[in-house]
N, CA, C and O atoms as a GROMACS GRO file, in nm:
protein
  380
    1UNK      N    1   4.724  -4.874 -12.565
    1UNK     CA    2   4.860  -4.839 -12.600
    1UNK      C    3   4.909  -4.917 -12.721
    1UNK      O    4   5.015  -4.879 -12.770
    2UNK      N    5   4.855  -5.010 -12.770
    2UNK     CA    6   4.920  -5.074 -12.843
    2UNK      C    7   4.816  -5.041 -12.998
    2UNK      O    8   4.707  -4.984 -13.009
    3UNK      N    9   4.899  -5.100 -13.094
    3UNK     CA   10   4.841  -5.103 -13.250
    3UNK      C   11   4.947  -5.015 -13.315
    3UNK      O   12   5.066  -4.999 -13.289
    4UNK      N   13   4.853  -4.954 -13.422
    4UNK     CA   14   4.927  -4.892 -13.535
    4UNK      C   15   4.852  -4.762 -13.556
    4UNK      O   16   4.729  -4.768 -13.564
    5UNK      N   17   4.918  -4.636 -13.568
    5UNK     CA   18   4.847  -4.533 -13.556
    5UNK      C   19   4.964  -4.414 -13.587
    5UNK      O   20   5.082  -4.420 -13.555
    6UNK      N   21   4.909  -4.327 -13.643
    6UNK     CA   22   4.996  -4.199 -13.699
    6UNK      C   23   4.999  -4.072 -13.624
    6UNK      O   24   4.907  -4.042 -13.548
    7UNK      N   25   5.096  -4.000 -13.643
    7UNK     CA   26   5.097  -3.902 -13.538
    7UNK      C   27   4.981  -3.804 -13.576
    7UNK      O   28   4.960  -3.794 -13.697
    8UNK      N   29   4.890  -3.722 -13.481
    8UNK     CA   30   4.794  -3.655 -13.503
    8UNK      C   31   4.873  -3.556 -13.601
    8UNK      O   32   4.988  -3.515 -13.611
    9UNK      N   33   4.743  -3.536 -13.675
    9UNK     CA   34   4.833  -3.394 -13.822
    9UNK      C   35   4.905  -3.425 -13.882
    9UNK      O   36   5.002  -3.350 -13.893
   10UNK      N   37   4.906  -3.540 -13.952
   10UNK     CA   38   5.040  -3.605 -14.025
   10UNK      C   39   4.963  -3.734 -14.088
   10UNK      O   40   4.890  -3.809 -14.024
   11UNK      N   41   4.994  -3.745 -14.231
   11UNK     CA   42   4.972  -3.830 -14.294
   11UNK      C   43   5.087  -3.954 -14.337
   11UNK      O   44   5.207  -3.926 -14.328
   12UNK      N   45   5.058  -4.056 -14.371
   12UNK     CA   46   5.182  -4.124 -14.411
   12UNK      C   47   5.213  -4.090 -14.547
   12UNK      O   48   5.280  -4.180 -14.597
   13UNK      N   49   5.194  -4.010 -14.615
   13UNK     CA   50   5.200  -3.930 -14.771
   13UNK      C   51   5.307  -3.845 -14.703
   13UNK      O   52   5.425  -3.852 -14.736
   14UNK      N   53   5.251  -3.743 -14.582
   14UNK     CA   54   5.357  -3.655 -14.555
   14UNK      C   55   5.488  -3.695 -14.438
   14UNK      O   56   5.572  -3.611 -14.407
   15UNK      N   57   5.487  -3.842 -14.378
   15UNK     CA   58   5.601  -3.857 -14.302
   15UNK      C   59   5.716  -3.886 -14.420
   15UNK      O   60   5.830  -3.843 -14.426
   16UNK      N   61   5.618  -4.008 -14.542
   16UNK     CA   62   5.725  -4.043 -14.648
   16UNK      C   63   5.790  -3.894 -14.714
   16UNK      O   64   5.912  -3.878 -14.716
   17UNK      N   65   5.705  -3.799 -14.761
   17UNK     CA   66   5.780  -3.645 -14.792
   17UNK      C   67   5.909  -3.593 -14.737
   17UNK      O   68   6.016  -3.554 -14.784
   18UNK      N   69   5.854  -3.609 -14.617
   18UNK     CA   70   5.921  -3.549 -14.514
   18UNK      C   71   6.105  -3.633 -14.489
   18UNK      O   72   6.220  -3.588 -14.492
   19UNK      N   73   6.058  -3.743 -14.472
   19UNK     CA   74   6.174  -3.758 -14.457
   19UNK      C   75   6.248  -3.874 -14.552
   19UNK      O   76   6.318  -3.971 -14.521
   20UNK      N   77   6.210  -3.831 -14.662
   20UNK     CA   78   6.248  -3.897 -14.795
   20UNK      C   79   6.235  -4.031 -14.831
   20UNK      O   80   6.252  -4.072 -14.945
   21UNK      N   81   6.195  -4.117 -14.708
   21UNK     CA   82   6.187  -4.262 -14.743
   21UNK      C   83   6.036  -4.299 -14.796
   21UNK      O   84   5.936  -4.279 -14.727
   22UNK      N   85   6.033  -4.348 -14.906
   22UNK     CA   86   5.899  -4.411 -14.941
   22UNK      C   87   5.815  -4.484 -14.914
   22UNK      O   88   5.704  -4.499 -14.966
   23UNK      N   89   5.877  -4.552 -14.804
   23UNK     CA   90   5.865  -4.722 -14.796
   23UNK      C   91   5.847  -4.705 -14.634
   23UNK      O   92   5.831  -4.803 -14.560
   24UNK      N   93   5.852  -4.563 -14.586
   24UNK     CA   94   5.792  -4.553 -14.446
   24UNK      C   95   5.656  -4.596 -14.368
   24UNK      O   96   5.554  -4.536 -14.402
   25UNK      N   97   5.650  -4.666 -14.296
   25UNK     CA   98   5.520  -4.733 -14.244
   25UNK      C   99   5.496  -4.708 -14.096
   25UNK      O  100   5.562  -4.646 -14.013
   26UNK      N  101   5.401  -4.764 -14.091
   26UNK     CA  102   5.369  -4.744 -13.952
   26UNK      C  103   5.339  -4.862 -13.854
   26UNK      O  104   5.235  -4.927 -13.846
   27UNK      N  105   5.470  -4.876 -13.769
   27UNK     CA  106   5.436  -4.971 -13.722
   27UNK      C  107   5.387  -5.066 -13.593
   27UNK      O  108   5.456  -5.016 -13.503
   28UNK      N  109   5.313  -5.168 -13.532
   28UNK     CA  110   5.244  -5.152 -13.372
   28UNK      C  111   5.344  -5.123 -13.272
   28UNK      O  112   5.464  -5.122 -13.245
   29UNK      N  113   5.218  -5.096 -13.227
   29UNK     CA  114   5.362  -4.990 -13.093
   29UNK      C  115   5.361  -5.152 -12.985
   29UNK      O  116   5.363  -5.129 -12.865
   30UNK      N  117   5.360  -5.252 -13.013
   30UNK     CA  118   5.305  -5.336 -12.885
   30UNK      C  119   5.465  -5.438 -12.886
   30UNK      O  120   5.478  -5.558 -12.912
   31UNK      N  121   5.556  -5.350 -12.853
   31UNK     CA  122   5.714  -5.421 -12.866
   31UNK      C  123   5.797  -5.320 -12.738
   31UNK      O  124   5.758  -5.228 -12.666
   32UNK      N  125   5.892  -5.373 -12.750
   32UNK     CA  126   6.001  -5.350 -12.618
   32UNK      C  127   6.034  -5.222 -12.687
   32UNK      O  128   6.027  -5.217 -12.810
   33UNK      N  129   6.062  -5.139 -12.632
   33UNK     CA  130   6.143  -4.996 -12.673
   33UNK      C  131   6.264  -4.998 -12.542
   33UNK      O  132   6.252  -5.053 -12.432
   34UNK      N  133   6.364  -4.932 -12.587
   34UNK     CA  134   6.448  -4.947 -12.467
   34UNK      C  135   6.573  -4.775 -12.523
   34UNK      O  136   6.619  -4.761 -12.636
   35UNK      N  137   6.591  -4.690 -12.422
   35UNK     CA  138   6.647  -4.574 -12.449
   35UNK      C  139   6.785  -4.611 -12.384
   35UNK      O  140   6.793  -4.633 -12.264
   36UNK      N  141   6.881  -4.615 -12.459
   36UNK     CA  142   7.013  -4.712 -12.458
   36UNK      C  143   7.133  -4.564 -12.357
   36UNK      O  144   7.227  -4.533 -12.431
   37UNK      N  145   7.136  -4.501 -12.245
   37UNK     CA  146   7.145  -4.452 -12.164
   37UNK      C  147   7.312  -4.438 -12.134
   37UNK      O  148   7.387  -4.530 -12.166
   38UNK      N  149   7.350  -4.345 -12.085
   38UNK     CA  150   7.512  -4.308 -12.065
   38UNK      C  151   7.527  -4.276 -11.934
   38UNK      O  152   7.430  -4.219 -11.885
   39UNK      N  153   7.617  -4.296 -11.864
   39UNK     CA  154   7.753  -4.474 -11.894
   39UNK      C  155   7.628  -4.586 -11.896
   39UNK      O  156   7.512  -4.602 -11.859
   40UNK      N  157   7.730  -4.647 -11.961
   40UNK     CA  158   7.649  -4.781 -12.004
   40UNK      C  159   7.578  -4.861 -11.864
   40UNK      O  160   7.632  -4.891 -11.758
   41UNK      N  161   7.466  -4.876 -11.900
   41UNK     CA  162   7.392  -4.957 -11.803
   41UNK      C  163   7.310  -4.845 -11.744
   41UNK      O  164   7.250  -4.896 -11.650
   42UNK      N  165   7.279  -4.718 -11.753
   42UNK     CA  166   7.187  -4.612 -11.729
   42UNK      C  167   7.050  -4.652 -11.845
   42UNK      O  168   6.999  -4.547 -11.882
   43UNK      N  169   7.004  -4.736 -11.888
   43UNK     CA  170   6.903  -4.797 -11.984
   43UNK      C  171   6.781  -4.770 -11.954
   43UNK      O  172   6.755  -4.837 -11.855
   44UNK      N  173   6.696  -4.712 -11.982
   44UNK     CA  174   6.555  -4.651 -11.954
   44UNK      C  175   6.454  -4.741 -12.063
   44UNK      O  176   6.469  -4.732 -12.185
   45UNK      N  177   6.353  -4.825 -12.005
   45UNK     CA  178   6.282  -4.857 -12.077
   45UNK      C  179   6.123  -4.757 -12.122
   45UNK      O  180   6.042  -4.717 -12.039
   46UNK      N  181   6.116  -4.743 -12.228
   46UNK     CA  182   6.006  -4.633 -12.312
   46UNK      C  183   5.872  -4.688 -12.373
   46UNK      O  184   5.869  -4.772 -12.462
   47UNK      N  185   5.758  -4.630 -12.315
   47UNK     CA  186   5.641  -4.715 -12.383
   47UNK      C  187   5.584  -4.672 -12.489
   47UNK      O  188   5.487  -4.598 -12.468
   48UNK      N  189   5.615  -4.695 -12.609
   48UNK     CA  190   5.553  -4.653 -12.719
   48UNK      C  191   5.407  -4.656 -12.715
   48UNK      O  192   5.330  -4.734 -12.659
   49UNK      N  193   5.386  -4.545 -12.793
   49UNK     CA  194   5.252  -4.508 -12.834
   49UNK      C  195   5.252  -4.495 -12.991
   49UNK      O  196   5.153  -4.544 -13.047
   50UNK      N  197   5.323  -4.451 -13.050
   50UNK     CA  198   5.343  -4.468 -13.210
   50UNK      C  199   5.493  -4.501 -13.235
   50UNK      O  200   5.591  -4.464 -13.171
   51UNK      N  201   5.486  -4.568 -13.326
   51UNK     CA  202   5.654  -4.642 -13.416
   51UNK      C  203   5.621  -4.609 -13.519
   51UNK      O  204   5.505  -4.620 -13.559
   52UNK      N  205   5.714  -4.563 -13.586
   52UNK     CA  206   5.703  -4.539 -13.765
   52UNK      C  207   5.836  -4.605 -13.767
   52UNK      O  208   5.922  -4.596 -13.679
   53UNK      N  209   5.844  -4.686 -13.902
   53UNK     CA  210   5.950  -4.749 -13.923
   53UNK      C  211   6.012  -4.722 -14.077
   53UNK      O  212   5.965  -4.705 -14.190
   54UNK      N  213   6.116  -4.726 -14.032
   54UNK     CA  214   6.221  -4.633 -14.161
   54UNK      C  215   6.338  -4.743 -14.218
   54UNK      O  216   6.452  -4.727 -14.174
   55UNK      N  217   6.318  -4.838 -14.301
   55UNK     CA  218   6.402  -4.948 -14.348
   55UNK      C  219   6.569  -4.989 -14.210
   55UNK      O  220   6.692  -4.975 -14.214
   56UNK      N  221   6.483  -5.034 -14.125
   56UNK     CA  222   6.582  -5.107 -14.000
   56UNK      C  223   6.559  -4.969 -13.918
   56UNK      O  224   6.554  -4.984 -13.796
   57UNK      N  225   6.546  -4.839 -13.966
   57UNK     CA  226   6.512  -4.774 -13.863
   57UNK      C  227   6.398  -4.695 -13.779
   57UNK      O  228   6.318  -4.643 -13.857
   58UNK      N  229   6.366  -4.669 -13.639
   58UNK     CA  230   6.254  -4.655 -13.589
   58UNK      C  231   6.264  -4.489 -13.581
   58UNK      O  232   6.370  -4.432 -13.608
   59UNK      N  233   6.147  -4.419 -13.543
   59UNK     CA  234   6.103  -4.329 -13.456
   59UNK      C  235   5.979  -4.366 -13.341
   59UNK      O  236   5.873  -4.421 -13.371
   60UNK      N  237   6.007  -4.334 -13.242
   60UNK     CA  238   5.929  -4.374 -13.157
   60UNK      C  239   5.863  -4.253 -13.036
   60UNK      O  240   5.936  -4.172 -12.980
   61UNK      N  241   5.726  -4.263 -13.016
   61UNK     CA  242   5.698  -4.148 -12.984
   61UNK      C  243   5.642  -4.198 -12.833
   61UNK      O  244   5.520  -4.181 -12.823
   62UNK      N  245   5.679  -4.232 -12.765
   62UNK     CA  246   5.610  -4.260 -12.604
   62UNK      C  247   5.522  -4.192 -12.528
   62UNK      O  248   5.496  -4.072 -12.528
   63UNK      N  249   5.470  -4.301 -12.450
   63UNK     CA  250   5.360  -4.217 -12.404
   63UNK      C  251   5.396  -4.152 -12.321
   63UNK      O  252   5.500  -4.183 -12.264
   64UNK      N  253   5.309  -4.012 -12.272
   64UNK     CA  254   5.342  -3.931 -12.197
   64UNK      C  255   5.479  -3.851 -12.217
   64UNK      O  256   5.545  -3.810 -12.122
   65UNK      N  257   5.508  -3.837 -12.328
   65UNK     CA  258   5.626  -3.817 -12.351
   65UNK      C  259   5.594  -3.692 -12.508
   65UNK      O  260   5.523  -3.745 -12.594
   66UNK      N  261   5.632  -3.573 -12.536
   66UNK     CA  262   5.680  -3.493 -12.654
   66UNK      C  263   5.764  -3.543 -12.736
   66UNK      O  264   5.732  -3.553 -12.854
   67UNK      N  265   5.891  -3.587 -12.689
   67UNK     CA  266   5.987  -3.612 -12.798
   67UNK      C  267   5.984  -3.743 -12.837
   67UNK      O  268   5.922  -3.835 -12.784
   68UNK      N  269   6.072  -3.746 -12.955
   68UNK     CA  270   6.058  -3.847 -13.039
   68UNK      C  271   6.208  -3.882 -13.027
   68UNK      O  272   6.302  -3.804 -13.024
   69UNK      N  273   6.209  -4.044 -13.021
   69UNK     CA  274   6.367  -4.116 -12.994
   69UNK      C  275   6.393  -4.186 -13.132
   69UNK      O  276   6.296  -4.248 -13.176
   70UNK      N  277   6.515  -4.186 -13.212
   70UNK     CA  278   6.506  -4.263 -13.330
   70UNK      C  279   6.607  -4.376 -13.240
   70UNK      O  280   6.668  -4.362 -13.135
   71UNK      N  281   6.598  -4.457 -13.305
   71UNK     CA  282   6.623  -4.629 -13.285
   71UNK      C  283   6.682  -4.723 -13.415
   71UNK      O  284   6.684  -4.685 -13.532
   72UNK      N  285   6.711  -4.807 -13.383
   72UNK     CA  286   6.740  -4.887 -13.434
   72UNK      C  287   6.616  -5.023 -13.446
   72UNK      O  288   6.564  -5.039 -13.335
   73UNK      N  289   6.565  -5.112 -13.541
   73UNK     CA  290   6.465  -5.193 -13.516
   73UNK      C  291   6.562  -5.350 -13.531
   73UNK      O  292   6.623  -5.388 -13.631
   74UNK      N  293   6.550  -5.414 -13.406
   74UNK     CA  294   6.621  -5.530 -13.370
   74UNK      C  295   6.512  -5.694 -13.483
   74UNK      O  296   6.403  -5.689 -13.541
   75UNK      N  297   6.589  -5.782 -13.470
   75UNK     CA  298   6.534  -5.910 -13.527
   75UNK      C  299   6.428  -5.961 -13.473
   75UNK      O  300   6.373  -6.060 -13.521
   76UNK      N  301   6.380  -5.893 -13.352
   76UNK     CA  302   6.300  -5.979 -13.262
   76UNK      C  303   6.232  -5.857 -13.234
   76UNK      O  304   6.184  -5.846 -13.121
   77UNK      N  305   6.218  -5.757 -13.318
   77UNK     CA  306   6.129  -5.610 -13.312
   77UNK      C  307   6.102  -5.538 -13.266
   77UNK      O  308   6.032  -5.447 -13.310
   78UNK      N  309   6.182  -5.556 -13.076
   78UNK     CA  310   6.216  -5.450 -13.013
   78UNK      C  311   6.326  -5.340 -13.099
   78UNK      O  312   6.398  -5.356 -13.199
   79UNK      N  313   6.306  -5.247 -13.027
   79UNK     CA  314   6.405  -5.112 -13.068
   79UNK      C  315   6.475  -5.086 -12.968
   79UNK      O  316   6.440  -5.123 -12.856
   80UNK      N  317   6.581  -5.026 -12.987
   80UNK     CA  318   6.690  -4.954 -12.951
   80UNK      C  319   6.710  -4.808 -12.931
   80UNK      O  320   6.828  -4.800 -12.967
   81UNK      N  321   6.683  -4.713 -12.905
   81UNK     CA  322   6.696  -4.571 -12.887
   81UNK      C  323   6.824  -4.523 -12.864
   81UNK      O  324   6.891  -4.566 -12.770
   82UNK      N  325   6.879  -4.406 -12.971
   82UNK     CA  326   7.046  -4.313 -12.879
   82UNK      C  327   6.996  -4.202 -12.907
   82UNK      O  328   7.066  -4.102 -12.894
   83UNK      N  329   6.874  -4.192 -12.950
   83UNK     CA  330   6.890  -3.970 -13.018
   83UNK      C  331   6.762  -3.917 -13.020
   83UNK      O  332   6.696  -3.942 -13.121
   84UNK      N  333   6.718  -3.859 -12.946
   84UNK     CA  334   6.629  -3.791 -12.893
   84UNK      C  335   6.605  -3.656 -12.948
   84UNK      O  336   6.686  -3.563 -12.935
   85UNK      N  337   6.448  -3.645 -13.034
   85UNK     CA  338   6.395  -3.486 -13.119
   85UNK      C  339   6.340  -3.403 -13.010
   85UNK      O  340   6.323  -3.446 -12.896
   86UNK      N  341   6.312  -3.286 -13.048
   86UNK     CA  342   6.214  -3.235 -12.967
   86UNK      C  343   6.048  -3.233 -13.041
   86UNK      O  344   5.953  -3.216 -12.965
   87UNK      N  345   6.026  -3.248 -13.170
   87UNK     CA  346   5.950  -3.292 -13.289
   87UNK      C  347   5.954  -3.342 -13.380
   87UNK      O  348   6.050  -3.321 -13.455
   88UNK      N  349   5.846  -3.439 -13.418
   88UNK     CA  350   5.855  -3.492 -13.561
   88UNK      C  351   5.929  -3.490 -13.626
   88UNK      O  352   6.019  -3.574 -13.638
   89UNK      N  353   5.908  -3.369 -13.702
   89UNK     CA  354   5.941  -3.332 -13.839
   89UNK      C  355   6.122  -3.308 -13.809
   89UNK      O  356   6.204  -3.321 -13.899
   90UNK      N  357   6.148  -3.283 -13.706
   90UNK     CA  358   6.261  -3.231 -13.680
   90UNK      C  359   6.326  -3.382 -13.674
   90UNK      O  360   6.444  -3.389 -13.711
   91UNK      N  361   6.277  -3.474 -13.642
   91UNK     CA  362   6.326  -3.626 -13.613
   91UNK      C  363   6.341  -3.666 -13.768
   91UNK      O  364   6.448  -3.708 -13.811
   92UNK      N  365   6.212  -3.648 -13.859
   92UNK     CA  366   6.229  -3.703 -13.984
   92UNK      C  367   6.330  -3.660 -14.034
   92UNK      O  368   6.412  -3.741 -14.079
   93UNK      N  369   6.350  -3.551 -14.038
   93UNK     CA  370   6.519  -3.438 -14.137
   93UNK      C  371   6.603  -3.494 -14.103
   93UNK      O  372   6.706  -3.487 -14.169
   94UNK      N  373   6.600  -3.594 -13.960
   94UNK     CA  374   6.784  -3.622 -13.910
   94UNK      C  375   6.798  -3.804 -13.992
   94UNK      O  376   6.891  -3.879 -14.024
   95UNK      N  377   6.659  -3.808 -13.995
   95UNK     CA  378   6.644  -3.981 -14.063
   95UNK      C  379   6.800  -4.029 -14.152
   95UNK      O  380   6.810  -4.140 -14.204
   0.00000   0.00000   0.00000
């Protein structure tokens, strides 16, 4: 589960395309993810399988899981989750 790895069918040429940031990377999935849940204190913790990271912000793709949660990337490199894709590409456009 852990490392650095790109979504199958997708290059990092085409996530940076896609969702305009250049400077998009890819980063280890081996950190806290946490899906920040309504009313407060409904908090779901999420196990990444891929992170791409978007200057302070994440996409995160969990395991066992289709959709993609964008996040926030904290000082201490856990993430934060409020907004949930049903795909990729559809996650990159909202970047």
């Amino acid at each position: 589960m852990t490392g650095e790895q790109l979504p199958a069918g997708w290059t990092l040429e085409e996530i940076r395309s896609v969702s305009g940031d250049r400077d998009a990377t890819v980063l280890d999935s081996d950190r806290r993810v946490t899906w920040l849940g309504w009313p407060v204190g409904e908090d779901e913790r999420l196990f990444p399988e891929i992170v791409l990271g978007f200057h302070g912000l994440c996409l995160v793709k969990p395991v066992d899981d289709d959709d993609w949660y964008m996040g926030s990337l904290n000082d201490d490199g856990s993430v934060d989750c409020w907004c949930a894709y049903a795909d990729l590409h559809e996650a990159l456009r909202g970047l």
